[in-house]
TIMI-834743 format. One record per residue (C-alpha): residue in three letters; x negated, y negated, z. Coordinates in nm, 4 decimals. Layout:
nukol, xx, yy, zz
ALA, X, Y, Z
...
end
This chain:
nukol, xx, yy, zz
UNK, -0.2723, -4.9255, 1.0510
UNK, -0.1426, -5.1689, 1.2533
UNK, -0.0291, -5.0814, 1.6609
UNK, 0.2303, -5.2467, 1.9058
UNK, 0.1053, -5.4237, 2.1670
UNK, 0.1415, -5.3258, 2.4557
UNK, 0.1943, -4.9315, 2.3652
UNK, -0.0222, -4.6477, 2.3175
UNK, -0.0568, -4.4951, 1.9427
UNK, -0.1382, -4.2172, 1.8439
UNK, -0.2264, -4.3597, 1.4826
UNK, -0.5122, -4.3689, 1.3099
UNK, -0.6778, -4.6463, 1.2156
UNK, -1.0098, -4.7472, 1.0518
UNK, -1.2819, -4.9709, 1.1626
UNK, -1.5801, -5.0453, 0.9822
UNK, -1.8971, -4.9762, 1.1147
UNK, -2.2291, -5.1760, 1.1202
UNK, -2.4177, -4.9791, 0.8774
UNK, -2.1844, -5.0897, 0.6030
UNK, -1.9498, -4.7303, 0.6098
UNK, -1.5899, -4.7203, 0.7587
UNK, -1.5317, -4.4752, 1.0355
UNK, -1.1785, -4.3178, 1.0302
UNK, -1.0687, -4.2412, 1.4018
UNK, -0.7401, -4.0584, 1.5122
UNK, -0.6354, -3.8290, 1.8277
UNK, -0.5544, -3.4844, 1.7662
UNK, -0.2780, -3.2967, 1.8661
UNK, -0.4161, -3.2341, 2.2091
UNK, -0.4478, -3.6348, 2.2112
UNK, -0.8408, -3.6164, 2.1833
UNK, -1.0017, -3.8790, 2.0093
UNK, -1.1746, -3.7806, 1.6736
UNK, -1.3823, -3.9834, 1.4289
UNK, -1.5436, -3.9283, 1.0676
UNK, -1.7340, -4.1474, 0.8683
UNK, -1.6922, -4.2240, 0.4855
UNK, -1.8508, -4.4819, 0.2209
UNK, -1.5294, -4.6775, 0.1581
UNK, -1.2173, -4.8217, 0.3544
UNK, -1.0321, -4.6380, 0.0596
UNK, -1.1981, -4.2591, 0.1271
UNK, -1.1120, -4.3238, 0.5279
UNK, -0.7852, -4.4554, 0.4508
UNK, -0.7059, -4.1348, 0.2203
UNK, -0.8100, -3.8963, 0.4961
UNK, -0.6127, -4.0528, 0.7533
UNK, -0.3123, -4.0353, 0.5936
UNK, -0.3812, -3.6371, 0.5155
UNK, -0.4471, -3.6902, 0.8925
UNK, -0.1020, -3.7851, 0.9857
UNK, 0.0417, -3.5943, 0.7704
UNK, -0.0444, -3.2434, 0.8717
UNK, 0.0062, -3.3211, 1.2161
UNK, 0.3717, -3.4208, 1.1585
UNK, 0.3726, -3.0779, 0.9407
UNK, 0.2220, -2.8508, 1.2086
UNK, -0.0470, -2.7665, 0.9908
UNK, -0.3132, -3.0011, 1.1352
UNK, -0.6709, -2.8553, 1.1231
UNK, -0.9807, -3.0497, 1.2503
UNK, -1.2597, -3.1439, 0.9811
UNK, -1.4688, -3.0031, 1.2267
UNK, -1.3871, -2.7115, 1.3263
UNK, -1.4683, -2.4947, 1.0037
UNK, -1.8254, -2.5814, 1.1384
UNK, -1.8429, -2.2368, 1.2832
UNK, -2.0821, -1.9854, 1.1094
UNK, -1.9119, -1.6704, 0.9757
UNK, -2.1449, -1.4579, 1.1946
UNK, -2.0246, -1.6477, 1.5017
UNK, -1.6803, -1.6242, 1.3832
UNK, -1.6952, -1.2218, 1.3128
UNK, -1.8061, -1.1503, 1.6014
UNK, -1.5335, -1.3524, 1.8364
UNK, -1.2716, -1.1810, 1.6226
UNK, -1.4002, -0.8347, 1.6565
UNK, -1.4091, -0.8798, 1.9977
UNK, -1.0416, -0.9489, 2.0098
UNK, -0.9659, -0.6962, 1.7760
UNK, -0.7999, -0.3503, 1.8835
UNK, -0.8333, -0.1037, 1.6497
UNK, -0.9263, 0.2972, 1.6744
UNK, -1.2358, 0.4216, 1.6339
UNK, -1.2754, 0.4995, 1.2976
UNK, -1.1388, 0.1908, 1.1454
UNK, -1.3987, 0.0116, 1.3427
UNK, -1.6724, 0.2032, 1.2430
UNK, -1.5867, 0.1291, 0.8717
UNK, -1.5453, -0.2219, 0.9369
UNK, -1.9017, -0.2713, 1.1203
UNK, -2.0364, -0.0861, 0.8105
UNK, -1.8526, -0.3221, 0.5875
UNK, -1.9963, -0.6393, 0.7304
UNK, -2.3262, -0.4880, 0.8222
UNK, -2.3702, -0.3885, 0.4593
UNK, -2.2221, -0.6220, 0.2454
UNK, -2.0244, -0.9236, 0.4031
UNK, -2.2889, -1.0289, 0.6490
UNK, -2.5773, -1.0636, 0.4337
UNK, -2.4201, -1.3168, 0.1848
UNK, -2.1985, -1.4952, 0.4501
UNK, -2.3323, -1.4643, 0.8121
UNK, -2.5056, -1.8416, 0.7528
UNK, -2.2341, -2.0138, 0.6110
UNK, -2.0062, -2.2434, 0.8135
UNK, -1.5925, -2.0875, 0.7539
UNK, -1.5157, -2.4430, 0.6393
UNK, -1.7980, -2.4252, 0.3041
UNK, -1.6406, -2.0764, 0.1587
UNK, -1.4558, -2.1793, -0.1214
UNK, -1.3039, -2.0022, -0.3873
UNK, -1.5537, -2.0079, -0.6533
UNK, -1.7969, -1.8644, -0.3856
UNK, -1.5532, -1.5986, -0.3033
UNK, -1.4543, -1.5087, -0.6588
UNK, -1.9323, -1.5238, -0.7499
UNK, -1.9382, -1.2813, -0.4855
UNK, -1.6747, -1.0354, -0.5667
UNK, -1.8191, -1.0095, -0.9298
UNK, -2.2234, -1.0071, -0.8023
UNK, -2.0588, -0.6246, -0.5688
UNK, -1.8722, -0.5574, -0.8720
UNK, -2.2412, -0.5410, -1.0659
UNK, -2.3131, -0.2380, -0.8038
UNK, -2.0356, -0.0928, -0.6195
UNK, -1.7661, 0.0932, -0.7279
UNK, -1.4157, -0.0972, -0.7679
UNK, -1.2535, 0.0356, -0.4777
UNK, -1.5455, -0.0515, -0.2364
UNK, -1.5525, -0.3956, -0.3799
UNK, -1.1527, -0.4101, -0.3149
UNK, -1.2242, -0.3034, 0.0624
UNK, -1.4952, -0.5634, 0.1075
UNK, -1.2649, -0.8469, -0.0832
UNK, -0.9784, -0.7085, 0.1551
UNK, -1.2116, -0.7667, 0.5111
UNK, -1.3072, -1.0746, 0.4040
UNK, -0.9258, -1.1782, 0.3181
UNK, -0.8150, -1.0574, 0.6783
UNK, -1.1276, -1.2635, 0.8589
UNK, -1.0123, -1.5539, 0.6721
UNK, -0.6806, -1.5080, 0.7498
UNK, -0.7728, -1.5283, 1.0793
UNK, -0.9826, -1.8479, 1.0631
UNK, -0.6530, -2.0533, 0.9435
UNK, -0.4448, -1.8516, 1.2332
UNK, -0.7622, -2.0157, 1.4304
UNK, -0.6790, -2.3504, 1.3094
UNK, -1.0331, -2.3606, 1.1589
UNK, -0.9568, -2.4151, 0.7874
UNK, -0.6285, -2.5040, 0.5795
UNK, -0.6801, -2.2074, 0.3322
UNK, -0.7715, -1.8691, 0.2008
UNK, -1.0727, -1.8616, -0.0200
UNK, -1.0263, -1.5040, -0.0536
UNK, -0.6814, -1.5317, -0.1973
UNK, -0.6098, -1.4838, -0.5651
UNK, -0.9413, -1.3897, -0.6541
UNK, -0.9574, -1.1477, -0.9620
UNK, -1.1037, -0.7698, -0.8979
UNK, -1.2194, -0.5195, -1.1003
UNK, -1.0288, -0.3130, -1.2491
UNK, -1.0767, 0.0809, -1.1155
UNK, -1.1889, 0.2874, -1.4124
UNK, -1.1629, 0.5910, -1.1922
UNK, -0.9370, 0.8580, -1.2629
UNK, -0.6815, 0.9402, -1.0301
UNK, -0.7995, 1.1956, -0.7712
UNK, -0.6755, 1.5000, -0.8295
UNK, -0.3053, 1.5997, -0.6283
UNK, -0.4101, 1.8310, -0.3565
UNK, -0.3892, 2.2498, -0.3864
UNK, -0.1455, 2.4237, -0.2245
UNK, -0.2336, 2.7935, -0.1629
UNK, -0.0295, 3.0946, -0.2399
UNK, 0.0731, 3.3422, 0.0448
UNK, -0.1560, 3.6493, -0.1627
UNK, -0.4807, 3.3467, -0.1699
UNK, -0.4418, 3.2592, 0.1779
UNK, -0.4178, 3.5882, 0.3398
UNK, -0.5650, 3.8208, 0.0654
UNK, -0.8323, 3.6060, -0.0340
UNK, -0.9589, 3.3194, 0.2267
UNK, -0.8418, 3.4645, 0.5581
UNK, -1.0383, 3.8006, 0.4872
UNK, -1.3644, 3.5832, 0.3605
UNK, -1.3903, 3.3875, 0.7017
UNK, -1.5869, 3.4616, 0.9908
UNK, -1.3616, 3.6168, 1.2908
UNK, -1.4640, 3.3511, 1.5164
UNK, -1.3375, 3.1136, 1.2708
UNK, -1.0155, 3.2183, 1.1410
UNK, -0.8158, 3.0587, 1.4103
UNK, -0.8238, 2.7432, 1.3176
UNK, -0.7523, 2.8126, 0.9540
UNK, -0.4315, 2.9629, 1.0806
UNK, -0.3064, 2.6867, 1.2947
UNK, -0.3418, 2.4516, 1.0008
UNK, -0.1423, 2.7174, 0.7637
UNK, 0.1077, 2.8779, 1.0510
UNK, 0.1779, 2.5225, 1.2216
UNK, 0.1014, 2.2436, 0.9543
UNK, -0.1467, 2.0827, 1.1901
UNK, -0.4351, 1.8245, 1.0613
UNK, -0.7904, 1.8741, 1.1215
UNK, -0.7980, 1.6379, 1.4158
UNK, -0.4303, 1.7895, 1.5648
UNK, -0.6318, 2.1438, 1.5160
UNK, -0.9818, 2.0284, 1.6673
UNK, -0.7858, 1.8237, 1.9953
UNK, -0.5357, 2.1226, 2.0920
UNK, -0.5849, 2.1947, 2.4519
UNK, -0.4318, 2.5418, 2.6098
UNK, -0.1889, 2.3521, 2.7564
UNK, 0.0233, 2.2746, 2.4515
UNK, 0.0354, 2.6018, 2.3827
UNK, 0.3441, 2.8225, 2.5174
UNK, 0.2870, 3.1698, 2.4110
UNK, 0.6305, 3.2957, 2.5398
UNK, 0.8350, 3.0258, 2.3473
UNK, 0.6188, 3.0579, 2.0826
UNK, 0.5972, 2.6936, 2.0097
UNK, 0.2864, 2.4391, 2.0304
UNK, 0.3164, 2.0388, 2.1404
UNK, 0.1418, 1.8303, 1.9534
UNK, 0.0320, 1.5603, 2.2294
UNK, -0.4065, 1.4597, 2.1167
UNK, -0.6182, 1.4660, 1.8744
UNK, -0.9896, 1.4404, 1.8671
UNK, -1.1231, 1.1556, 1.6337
UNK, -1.4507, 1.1840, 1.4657
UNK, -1.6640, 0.8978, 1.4003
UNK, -2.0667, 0.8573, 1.2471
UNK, -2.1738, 0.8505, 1.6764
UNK, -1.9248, 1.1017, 1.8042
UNK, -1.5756, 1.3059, 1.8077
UNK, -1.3814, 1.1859, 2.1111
UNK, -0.9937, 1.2625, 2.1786
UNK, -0.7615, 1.0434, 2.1719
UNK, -0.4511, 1.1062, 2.4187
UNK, -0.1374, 1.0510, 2.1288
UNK, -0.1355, 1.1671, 1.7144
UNK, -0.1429, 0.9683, 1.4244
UNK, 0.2020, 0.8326, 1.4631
UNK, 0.4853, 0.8542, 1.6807
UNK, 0.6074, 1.0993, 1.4444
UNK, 0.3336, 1.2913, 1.4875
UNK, 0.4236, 1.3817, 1.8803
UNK, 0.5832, 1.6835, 1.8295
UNK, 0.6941, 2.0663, 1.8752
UNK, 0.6112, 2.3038, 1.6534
UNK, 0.7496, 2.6732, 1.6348
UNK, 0.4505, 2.9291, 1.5352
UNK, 0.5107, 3.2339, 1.3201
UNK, 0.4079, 3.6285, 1.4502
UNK, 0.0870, 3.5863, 1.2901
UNK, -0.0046, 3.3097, 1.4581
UNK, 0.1185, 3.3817, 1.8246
UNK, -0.1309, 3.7233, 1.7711
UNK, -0.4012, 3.4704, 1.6370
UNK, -0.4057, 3.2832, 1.9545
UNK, -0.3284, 3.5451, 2.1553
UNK, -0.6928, 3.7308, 2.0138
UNK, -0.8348, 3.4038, 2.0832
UNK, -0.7578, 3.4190, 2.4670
UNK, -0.8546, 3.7447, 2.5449
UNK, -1.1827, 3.6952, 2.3936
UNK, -1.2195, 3.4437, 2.6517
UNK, -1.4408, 3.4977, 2.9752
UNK, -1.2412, 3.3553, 3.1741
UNK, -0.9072, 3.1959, 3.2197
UNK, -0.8801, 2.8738, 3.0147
UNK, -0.7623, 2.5408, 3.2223
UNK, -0.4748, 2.3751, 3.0786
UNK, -0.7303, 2.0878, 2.9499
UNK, -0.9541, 2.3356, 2.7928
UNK, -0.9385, 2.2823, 2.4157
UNK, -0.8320, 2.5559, 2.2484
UNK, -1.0837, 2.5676, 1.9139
UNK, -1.3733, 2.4066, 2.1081
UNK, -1.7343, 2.4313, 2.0940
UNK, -1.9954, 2.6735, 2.2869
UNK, -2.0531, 2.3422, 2.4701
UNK, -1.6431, 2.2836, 2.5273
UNK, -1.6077, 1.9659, 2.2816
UNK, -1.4021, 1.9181, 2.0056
UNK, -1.5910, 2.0595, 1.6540
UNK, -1.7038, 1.8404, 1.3814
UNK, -1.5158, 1.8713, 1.0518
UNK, -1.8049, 1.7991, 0.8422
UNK, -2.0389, 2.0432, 1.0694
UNK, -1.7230, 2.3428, 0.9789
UNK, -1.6453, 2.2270, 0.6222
UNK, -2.0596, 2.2581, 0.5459
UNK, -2.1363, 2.6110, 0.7143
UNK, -1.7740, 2.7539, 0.7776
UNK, -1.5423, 2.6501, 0.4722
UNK, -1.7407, 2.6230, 0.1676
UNK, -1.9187, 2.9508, 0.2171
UNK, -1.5561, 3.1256, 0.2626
UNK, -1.3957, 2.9592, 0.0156
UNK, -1.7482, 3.1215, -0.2283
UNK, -1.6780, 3.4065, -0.0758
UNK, -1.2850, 3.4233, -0.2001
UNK, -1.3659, 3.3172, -0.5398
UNK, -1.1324, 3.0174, -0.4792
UNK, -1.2630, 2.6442, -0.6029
UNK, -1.5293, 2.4704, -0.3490
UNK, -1.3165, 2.1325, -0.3965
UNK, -1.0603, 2.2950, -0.1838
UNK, -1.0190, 2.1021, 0.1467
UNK, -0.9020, 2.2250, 0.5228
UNK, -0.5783, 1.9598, 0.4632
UNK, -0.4817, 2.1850, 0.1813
UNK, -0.3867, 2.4499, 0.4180
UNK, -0.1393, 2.2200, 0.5370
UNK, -0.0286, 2.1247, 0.1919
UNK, 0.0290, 2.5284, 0.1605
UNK, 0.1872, 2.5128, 0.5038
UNK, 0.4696, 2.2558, 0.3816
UNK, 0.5317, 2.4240, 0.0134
UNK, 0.5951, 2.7620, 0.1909
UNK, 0.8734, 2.6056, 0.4021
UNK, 1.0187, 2.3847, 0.1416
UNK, 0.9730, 2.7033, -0.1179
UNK, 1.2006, 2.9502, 0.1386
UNK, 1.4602, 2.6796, 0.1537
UNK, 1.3658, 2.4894, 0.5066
UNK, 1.5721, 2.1847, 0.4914
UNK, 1.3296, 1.8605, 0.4005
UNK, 1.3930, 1.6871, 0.7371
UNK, 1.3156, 1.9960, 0.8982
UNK, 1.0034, 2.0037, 0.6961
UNK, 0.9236, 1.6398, 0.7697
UNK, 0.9660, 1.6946, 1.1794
UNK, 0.7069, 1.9799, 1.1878
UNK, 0.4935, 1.7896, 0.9898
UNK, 0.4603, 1.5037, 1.2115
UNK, 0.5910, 1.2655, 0.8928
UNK, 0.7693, 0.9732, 0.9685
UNK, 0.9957, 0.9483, 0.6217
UNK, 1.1221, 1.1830, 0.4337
UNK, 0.9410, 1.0922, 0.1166
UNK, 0.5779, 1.1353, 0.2228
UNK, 0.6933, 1.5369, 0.2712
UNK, 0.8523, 1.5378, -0.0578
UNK, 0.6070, 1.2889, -0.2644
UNK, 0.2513, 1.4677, -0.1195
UNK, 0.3112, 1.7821, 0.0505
UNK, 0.5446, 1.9700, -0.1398
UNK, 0.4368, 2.1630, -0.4825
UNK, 0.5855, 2.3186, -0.7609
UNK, 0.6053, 2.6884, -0.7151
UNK, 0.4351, 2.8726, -1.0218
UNK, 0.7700, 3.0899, -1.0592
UNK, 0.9979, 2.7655, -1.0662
UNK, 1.1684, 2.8842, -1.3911
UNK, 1.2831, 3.2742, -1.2434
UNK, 1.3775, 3.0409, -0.9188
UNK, 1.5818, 2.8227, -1.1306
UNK, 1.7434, 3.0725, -1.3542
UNK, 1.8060, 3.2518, -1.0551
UNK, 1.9804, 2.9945, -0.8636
UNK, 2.2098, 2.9469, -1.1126
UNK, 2.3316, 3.3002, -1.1799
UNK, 2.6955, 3.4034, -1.1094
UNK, 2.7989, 3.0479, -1.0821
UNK, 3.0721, 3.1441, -1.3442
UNK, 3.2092, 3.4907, -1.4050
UNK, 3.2896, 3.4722, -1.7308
UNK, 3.1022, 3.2327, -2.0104
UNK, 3.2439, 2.8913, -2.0903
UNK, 3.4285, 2.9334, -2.4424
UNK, 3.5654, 2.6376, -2.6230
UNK, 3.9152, 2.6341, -2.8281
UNK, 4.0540, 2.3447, -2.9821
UNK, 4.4112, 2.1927, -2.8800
UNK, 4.5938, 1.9652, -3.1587
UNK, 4.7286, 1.6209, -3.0447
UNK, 5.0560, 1.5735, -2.8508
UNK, 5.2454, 1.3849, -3.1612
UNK, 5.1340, 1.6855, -3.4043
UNK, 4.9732, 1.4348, -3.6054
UNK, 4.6137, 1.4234, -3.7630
UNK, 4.4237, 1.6533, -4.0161
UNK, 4.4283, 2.0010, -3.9633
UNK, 4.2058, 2.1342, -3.7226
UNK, 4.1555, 1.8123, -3.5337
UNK, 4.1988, 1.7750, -3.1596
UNK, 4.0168, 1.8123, -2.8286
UNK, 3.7936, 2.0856, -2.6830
UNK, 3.9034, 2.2003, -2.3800
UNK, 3.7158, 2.4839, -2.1517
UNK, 3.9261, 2.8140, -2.2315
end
């Protein structure tokens, strides 16, 4: 590649070295001077012009900066990544368990496909297909990131087959009826237990809304609760986090009678006056409580107790909480506000069940919509023409 003299280029050009190889050499965007080496003028030649050509694309990528090991690379992009504490928890686990050990050595620039593609089948051999679709799905995002990085020109990870799930579909959550709830489960828990239970079925609140509610979102006299923290659990430790799930979930809540007497046992069982940051289902200790500590001594012995199924989960209560509403005619976006959704659909689609007396509801519904029953008489045509008995039918 020829340059004119007297003026700087930023062309590549090939020289040919004294062992016999030809050296390609070429500035990079930044203007710094690069070189590789290859057996023939041809091989150089070929790579320079890829050269040129991705850097007049925007797509340039140096040959050596894919030189990185995957380890080295994780653990820069972890430590720019801001996530809450549960997602990274299951991402350390992720690499630590599976990710890591095959690709912690490898430079990002040597993961090709057919690696990729060896691997996903070799977890498929041992894992279940959803866990090997999570692992294939990390290791899509942290290559994703590499080319954002300008450290490779491509995806290994994309378009590689999975297995298919053979699982069946989980089962659509329970929603409790008013006589199981406060005939059956309420009666079978322990007194200094049942609070909680009947914020998540008077209030529609989530474990971690339930588990994070301080005093201070709690107005007695308006009888309403704000739903403002929530305390996250994690493998290490339950902390609380200062806004809900979503923006949607930031809300007020109006609480029934028989939850404003709930709460209002709650507090005079105190010692003491409870500060507004005092949580309001806490520990002996004063910190949030461990769902999986409650679910294994407090819930599954109730729910034994009750006769009702051991699968049942504490997020079924608020399935029950949202059929009740949607069952006594509370619009849907009313529904969806005191539920913290943020569309419509997600009330509708998982929260909301078919009653088991649907078919009285519907007959009933429809009843007196006419007062007397629709009879049909025919009319002949206009003209008076046509066989005997022909015409339209008409409503009498």
């Amino acid at each position: 590649m020829n340059t004119i003299k007297g003026a700087t280029s930023t062309m590549g050009h090939v020289v040919k070295t004294p062992a016999g190889t030809f050296r390609a050499n070429w500035r990079d965007p930044a203007g710094q001077q690069k070189a590789k080496t290859f057996k023939t003028k041809k091989e150089a030649s070929a790579f320079l012009a890829e050269i040129e050509g991705s850097k007049n694309r925007g797509t340039y990528v140096s040959p050596h900066a894919g030189r990185i090991r995957f380890q080295d690379f994780v653990d820069r992009w972890l430590a720019g990544r801001d996530v809450e504490a549960r997602t990274a928890e299951r991402t350390l686990s992720m690499l630590r368990s599976h990710l890591l050990p095959r690709w912690g050595k490898w430079q990002i620039a040597q993961i090709d496909y057919l690696s990729v593609q060896e691997w996903v089948v070799m977890l498929g051999k041992v894992l279940a297909p959803t866990t090997v679709a999570k692992c294939h799905g990390l290791m899509q995002m942290i290559m994703e990131a590499a080319i954002k990085n300008r450290m490779i020109a491509a995806n290994p990870a994309v378009g590689v087959k999975l297995p298919r799930s053979t699982e069946k579909r989980p089962p659509r959550a329970v929603a409790l009826t008013r006589e199981q709830f406060f005939g059956q489960l309420l009666p079978a828990l322990p007194i200094e237990h049942r609070a909680i239970v009947v914020a998540a079925v008077g209030a529609g609140l989530r474990w971690g809304e339930c588990a994070g509610l301080p005093w201070a979102a709690v107005d007695l006299a308006q009888e309403r609760l704000t739903v403002t923290q929530v305390a996250v659990e994690t493998h290490a430790s339950v902390t609380l986090r200062p806004y809900p799930k979503s923006r949607a979930g930031q809300r007020t809540v109006p609480m029934p009678a028989f939850l404003v007497a709930e709460l209002i046992r709650v507090l005079g069982a105190l010692e003491s006056e409870p500060a507004p940051t005092d949580l309001v289902f806490a520990t002996h200790t004063g910190t949030p409580p461990r769902r999986s500590n409650f679910r294994r001594r407090v819930w599954v012995p109730a729910l034994l107790r009750a006769g009702l199924p051991p699968a049942l989960r504490f997020h079924d209560v608020r399935h029950s909480y949202s059929t009740w509403l949607v069952s006594a005619g509370v619009p849907v976006n009313a529904v969806q506000r005191v539920m913290g959704h943020a569309k419509a659909s997600t009330t509708l689609n998982l929260y909301t069940h078919t009653p088991t007396d649907y078919e009285a509801r519907v007959r009933a519904a429809l009843e007196g919509v006419a007062d007397d029953p629709l009879t049909i008489r025919p009319t002949n045509d206009d003209d008076g023409e046509g066989d005997s008995g022909s015409g339209s039918l008409v409503p009498a």
